[in-house]
Biopython code that builds the backbone (N, CA, C, O; Angstrom):
import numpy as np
from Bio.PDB.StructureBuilder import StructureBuilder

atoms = [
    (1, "UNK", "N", (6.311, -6.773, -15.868)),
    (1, "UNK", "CA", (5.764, -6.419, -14.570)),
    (1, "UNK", "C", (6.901, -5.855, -13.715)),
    (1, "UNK", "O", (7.916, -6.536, -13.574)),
    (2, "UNK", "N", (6.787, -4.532, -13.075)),
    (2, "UNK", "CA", (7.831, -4.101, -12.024)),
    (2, "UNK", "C", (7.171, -4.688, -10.434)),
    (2, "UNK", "O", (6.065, -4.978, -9.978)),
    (3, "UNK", "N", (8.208, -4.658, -10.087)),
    (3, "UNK", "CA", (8.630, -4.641, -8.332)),
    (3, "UNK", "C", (8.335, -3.748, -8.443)),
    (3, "UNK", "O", (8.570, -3.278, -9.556)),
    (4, "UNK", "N", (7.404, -2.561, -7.135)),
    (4, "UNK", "CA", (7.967, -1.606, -6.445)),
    (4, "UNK", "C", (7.682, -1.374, -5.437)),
    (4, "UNK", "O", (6.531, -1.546, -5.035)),
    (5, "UNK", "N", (8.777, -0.841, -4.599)),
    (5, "UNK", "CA", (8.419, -0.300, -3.157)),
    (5, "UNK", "C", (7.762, 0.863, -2.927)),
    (5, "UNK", "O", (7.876, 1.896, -3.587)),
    (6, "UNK", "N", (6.951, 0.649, -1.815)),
    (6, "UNK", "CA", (6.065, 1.841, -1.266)),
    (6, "UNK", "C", (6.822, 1.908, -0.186)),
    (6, "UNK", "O", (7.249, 1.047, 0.583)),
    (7, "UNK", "N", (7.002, 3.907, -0.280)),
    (7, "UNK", "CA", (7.765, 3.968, 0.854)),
    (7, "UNK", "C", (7.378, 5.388, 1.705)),
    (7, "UNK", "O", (7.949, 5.966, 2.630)),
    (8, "UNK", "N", (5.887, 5.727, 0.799)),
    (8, "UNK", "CA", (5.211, 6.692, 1.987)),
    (8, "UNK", "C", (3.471, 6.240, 1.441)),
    (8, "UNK", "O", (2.911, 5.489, 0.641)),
    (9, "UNK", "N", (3.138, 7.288, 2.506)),
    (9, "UNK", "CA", (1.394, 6.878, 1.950)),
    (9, "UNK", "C", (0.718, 8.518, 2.781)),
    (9, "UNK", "O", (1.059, 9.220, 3.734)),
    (10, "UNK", "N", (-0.212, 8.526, 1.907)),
    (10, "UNK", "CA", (-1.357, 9.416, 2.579)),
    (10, "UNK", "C", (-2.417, 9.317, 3.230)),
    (10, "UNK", "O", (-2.683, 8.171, 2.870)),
    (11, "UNK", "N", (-3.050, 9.524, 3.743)),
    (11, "UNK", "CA", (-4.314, 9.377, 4.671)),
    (11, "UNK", "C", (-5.228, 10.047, 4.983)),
    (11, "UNK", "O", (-4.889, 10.966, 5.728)),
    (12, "UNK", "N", (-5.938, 10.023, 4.822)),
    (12, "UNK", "CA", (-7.511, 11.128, 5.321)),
    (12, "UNK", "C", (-8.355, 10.189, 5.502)),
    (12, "UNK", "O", (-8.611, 9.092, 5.005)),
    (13, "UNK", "N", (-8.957, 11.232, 6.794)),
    (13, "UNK", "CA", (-7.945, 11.195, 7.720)),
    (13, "UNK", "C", (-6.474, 10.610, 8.376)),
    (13, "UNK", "O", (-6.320, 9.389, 8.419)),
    (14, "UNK", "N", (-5.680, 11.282, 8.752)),
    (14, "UNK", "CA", (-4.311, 9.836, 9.010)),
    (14, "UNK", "C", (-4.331, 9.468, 10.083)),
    (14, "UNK", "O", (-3.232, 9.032, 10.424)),
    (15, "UNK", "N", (-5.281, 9.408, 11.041)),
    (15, "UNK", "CA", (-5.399, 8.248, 12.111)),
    (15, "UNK", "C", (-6.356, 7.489, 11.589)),
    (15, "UNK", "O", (-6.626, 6.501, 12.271)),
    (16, "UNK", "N", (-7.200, 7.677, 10.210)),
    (16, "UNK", "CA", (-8.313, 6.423, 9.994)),
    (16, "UNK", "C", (-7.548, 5.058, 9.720)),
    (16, "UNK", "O", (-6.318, 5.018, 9.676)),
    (17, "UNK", "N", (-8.492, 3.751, 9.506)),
    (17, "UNK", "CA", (-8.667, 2.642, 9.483)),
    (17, "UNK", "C", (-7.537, 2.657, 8.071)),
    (17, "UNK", "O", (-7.095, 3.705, 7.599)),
    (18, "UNK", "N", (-7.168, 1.142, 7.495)),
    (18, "UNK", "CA", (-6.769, 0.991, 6.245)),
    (18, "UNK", "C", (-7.464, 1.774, 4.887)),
    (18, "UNK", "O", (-6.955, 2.228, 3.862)),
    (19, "UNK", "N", (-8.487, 1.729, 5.245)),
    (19, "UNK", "CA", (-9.429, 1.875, 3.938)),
    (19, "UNK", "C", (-9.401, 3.803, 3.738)),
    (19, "UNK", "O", (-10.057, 4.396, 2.881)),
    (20, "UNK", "N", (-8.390, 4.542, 4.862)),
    (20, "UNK", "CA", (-7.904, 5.831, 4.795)),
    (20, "UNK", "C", (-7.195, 6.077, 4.163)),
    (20, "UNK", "O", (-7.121, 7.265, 3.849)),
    (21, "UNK", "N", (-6.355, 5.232, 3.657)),
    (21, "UNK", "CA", (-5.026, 5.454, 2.442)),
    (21, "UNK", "C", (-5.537, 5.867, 1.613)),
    (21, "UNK", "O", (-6.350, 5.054, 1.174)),
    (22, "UNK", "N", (-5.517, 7.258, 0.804)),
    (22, "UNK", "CA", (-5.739, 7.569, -0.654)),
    (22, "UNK", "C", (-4.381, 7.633, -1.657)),
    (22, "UNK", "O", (-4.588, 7.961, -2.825)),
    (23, "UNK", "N", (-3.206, 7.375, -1.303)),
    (23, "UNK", "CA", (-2.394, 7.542, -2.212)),
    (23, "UNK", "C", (-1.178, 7.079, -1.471)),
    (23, "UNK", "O", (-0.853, 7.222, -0.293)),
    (24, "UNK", "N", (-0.498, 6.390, -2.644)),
    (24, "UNK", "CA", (0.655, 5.289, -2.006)),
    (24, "UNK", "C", (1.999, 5.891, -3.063)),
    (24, "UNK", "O", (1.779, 6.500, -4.110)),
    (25, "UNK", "N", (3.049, 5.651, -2.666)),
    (25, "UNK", "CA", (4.372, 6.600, -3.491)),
    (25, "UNK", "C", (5.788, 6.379, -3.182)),
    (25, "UNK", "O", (5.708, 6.318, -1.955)),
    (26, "UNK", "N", (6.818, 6.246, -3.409)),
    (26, "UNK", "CA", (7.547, 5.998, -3.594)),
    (26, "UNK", "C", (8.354, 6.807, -4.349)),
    (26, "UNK", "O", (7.855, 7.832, -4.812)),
    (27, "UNK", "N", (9.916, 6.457, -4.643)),
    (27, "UNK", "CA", (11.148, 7.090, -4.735)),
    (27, "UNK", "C", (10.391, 7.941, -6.371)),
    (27, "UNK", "O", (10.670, 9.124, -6.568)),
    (28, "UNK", "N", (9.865, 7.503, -6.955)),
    (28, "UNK", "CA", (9.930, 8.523, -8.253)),
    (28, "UNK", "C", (7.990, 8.270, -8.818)),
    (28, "UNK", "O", (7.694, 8.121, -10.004)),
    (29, "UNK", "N", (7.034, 8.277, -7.779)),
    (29, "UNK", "CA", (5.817, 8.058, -8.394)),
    (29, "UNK", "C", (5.345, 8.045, -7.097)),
    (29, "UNK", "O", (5.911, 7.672, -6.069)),
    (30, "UNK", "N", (3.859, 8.652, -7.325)),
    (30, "UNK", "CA", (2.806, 8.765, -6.581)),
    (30, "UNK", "C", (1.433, 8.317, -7.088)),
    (30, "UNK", "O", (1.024, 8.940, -8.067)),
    (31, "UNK", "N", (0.722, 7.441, -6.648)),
    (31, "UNK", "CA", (-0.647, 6.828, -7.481)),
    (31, "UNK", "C", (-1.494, 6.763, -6.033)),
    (31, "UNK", "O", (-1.269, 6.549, -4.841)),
    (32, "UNK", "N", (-2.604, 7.084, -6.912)),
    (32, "UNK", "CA", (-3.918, 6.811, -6.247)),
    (32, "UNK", "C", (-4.011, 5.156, -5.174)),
    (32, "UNK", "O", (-3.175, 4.280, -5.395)),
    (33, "UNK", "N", (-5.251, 4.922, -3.929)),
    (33, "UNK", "CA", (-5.159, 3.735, -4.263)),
    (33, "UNK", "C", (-5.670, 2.778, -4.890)),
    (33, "UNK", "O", (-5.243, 1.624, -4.915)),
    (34, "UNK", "N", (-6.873, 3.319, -5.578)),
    (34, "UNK", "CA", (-7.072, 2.813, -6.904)),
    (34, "UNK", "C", (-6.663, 2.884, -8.188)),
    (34, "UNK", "O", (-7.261, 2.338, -9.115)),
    (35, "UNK", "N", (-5.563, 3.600, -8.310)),
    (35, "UNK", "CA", (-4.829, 2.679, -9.468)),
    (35, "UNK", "C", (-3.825, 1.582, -8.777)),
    (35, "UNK", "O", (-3.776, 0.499, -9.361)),
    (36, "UNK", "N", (-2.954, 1.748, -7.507)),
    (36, "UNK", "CA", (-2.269, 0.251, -6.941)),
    (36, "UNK", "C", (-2.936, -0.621, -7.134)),
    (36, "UNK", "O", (-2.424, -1.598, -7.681)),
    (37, "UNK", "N", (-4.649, -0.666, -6.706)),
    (37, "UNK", "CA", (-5.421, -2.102, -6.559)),
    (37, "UNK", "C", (-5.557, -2.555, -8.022)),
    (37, "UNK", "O", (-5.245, -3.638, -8.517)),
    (38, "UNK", "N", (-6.166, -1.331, -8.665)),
    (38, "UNK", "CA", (-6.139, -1.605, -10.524)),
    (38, "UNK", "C", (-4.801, -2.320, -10.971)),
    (38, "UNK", "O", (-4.962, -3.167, -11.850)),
    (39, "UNK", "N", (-3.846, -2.177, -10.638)),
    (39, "UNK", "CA", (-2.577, -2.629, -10.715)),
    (39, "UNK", "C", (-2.214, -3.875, -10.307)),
    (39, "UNK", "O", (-1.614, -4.650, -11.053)),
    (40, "UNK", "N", (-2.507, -4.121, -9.249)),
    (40, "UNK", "CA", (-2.108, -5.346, -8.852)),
    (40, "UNK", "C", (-3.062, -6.331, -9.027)),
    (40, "UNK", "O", (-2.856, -7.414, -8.479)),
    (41, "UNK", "N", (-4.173, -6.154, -9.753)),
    (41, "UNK", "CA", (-5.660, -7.260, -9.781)),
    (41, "UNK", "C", (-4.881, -7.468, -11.208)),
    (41, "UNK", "O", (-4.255, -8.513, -11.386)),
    (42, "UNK", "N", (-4.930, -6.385, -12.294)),
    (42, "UNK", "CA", (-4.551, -6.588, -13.515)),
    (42, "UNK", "C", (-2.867, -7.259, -13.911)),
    (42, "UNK", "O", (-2.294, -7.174, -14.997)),
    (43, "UNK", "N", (-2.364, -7.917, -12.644)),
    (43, "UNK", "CA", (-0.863, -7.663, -12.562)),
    (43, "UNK", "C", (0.260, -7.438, -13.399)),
    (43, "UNK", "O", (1.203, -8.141, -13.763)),
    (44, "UNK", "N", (-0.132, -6.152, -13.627)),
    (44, "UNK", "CA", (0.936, -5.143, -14.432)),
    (44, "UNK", "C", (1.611, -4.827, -13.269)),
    (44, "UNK", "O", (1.452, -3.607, -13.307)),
    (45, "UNK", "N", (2.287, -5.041, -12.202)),
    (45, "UNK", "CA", (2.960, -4.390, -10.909)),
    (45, "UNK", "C", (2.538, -5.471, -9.571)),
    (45, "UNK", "O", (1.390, -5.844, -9.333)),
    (46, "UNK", "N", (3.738, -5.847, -8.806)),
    (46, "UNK", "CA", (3.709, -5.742, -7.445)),
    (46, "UNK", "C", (3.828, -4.762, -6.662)),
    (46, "UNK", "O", (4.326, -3.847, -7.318)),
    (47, "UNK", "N", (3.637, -4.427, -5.561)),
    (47, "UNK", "CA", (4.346, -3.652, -4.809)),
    (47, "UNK", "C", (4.429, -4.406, -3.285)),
    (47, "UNK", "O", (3.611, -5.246, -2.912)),
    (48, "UNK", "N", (5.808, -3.841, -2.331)),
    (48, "UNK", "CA", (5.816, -3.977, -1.351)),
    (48, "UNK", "C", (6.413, -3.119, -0.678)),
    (48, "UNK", "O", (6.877, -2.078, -1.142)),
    (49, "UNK", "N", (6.473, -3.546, 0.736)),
    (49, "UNK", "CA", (7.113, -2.583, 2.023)),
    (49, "UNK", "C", (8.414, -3.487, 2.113)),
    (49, "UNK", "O", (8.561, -4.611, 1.633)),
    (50, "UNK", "N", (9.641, -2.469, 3.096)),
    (50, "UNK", "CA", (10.181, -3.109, 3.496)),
    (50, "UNK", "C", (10.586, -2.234, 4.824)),
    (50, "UNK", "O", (10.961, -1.063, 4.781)),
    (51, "UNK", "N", (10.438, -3.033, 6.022)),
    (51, "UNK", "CA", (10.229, -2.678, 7.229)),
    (51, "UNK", "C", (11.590, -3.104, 8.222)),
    (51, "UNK", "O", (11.563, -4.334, 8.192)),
    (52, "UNK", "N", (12.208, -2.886, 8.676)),
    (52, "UNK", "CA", (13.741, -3.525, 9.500)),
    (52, "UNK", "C", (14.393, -4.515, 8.725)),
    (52, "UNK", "O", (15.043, -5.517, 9.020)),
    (53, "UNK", "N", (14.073, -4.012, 7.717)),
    (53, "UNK", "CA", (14.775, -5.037, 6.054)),
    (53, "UNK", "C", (13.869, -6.319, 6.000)),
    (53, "UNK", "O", (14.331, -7.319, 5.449)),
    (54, "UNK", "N", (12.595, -6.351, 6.543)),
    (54, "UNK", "CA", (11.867, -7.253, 5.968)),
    (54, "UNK", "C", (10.750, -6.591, 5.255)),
    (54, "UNK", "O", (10.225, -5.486, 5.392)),
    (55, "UNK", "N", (10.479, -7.861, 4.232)),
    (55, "UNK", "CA", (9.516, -7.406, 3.249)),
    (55, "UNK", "C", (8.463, -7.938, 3.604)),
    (55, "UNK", "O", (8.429, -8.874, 4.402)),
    (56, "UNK", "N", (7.155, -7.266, 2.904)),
    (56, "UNK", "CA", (6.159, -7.159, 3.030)),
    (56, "UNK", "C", (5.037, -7.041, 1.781)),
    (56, "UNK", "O", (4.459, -5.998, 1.475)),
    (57, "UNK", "N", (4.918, -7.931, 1.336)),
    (57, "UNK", "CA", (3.818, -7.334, -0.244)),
    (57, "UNK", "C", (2.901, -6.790, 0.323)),
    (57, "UNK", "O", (2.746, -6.831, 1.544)),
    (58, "UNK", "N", (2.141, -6.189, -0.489)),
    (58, "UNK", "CA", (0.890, -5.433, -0.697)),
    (58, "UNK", "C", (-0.366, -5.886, -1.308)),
    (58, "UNK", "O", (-0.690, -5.550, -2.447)),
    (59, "UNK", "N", (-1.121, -6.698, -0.505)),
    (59, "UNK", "CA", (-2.583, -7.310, -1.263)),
    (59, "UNK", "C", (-3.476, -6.020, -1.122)),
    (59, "UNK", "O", (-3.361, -4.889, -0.650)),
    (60, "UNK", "N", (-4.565, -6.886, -1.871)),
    (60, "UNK", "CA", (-6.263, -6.167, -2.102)),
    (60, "UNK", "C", (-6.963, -6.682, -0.983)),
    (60, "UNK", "O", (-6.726, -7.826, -0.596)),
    (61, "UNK", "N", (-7.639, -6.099, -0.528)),
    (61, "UNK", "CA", (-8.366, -6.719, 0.807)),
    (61, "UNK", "C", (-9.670, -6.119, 0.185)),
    (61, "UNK", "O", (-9.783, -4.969, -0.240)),
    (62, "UNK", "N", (-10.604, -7.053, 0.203)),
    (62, "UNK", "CA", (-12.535, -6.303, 0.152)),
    (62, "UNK", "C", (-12.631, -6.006, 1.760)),
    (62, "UNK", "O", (-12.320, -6.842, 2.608)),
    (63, "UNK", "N", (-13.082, -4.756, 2.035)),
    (63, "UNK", "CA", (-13.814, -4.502, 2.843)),
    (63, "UNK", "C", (-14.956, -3.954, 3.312)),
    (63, "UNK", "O", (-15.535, -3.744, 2.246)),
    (64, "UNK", "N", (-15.427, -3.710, 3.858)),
    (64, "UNK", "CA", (-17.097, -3.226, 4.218)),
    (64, "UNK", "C", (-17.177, -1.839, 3.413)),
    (64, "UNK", "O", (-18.276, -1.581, 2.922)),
    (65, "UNK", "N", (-16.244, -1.012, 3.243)),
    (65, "UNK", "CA", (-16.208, -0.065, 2.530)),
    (65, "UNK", "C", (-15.890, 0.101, 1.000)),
    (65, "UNK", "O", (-15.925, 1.120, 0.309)),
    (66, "UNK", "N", (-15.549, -1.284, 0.646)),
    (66, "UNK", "CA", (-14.982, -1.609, -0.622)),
    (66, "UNK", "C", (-13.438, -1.969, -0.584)),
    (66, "UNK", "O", (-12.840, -2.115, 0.482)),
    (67, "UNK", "N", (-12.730, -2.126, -2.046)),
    (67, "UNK", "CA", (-11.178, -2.462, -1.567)),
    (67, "UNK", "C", (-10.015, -1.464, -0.705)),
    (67, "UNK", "O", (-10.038, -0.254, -0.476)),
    (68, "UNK", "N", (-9.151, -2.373, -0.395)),
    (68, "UNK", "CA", (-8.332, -1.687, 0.051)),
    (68, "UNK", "C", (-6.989, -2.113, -0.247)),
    (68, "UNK", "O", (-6.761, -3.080, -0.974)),
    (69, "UNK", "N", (-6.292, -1.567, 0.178)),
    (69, "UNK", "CA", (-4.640, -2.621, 0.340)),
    (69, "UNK", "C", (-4.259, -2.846, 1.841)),
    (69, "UNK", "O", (-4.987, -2.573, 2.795)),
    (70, "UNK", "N", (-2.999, -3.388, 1.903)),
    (70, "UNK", "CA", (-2.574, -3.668, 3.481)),
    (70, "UNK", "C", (-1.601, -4.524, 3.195)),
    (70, "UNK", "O", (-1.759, -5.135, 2.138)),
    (71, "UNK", "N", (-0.791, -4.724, 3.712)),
    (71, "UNK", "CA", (0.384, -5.968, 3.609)),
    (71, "UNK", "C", (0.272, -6.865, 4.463)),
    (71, "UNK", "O", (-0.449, -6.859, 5.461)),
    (72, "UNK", "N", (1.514, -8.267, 3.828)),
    (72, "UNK", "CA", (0.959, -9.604, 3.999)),
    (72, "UNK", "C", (2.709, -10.285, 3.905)),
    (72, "UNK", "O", (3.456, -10.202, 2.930)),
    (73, "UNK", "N", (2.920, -10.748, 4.848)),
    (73, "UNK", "CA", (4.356, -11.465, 5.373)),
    (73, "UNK", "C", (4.093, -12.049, 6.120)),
    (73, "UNK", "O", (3.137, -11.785, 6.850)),
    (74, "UNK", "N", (5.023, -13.354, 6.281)),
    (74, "UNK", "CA", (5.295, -14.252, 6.818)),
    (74, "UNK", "C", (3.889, -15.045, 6.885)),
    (74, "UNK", "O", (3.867, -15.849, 7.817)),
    (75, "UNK", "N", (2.942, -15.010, 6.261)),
    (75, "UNK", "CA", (1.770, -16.156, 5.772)),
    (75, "UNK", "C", (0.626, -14.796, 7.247)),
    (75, "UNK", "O", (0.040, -15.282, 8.215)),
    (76, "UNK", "N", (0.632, -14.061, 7.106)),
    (76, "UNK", "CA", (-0.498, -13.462, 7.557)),
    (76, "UNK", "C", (-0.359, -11.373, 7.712)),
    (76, "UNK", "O", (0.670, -10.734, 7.932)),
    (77, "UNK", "N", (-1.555, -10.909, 7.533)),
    (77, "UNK", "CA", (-2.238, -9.517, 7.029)),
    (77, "UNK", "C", (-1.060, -8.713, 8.314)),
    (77, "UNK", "O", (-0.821, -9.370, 9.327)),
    (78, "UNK", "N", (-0.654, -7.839, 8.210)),
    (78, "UNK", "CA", (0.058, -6.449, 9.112)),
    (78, "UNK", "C", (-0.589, -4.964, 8.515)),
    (78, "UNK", "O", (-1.342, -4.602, 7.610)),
    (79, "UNK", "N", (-0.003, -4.517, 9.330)),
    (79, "UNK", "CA", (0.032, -3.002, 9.547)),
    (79, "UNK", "C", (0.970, -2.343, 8.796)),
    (79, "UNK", "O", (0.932, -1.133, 9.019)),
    (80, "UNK", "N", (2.009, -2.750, 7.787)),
    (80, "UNK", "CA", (3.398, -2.083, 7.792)),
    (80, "UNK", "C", (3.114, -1.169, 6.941)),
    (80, "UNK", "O", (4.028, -0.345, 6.909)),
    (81, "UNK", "N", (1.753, -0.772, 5.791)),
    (81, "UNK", "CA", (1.483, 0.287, 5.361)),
    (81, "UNK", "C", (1.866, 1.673, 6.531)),
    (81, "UNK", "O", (2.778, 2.499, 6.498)),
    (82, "UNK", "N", (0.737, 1.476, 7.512)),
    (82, "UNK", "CA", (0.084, 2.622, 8.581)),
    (82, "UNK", "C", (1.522, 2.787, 8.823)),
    (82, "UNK", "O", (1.649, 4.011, 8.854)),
    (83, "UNK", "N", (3.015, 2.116, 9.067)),
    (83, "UNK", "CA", (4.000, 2.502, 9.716)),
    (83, "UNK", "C", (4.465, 3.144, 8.936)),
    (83, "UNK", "O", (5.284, 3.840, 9.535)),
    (84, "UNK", "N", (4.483, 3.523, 7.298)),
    (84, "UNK", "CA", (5.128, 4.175, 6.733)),
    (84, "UNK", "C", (5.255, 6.356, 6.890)),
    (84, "UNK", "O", (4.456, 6.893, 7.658)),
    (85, "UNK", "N", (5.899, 6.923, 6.393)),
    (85, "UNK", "CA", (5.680, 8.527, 6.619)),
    (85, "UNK", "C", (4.582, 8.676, 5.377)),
    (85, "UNK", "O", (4.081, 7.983, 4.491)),
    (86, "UNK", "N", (4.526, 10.354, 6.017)),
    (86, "UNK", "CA", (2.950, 10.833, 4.676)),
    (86, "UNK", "C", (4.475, 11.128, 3.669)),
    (86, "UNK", "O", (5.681, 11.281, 3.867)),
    (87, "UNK", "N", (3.551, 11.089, 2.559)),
    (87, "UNK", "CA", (4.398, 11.281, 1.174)),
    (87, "UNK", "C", (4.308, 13.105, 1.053)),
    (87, "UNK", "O", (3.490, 13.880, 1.549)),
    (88, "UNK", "N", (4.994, 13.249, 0.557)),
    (88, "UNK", "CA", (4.897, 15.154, 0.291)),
    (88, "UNK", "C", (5.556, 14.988, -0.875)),
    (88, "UNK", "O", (6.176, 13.998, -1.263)),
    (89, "UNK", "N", (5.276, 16.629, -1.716)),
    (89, "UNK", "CA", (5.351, 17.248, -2.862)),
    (89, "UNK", "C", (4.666, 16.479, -3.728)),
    (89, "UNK", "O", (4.564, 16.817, -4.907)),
]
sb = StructureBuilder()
sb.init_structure("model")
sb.init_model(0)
sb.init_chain("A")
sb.init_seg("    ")
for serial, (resi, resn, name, xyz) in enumerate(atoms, 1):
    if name == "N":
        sb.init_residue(resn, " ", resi, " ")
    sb.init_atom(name, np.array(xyz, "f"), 0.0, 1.0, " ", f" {name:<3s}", serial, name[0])
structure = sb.get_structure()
């Protein structure tokens, strides 16, 4: 199983809700966010944020729209996805 950090994300719209993320990415990979959730249910992979050098994992959240991700520190749900930049190339 790898660690990895997410350290951009996409959005469509990118002012929507969590459940706007379509694609999460990092230093050498870009995935859907259904393969992260496929990923982390099957746990072949963690992933997390790291935000003013704190970390942040990355859960599955069900929501009204179906799953999502979002991060989870210090024993409760944040935002530190939405703070990340859009990913390019």
């Amino acid at each position: 199983m790898a660690d990895v950090q997410v350290t951009c994300i996409n959005k469509q719209p990118r002012d929507n809700t969590h459940e706007g993320i379509t694609h999460l990415g990092g230093s050498s990979w870009h995935w859907t966010r259904k393969q992260v959730i496929d990923s982390i249910e099957a746990k072949t992979n963690t992933f997390y944020t790291k935000v003013a050098g704190n970390r942040a994992n990355v859960g599955v959240v069900n929501g009204q729209n179906g799953k999502y991700v979002r991060t989870y520190a210090d024993g409760k749900w944040n935002d530190n996805l939405l703070a990340l930049p859009e990913c390019t190339g």
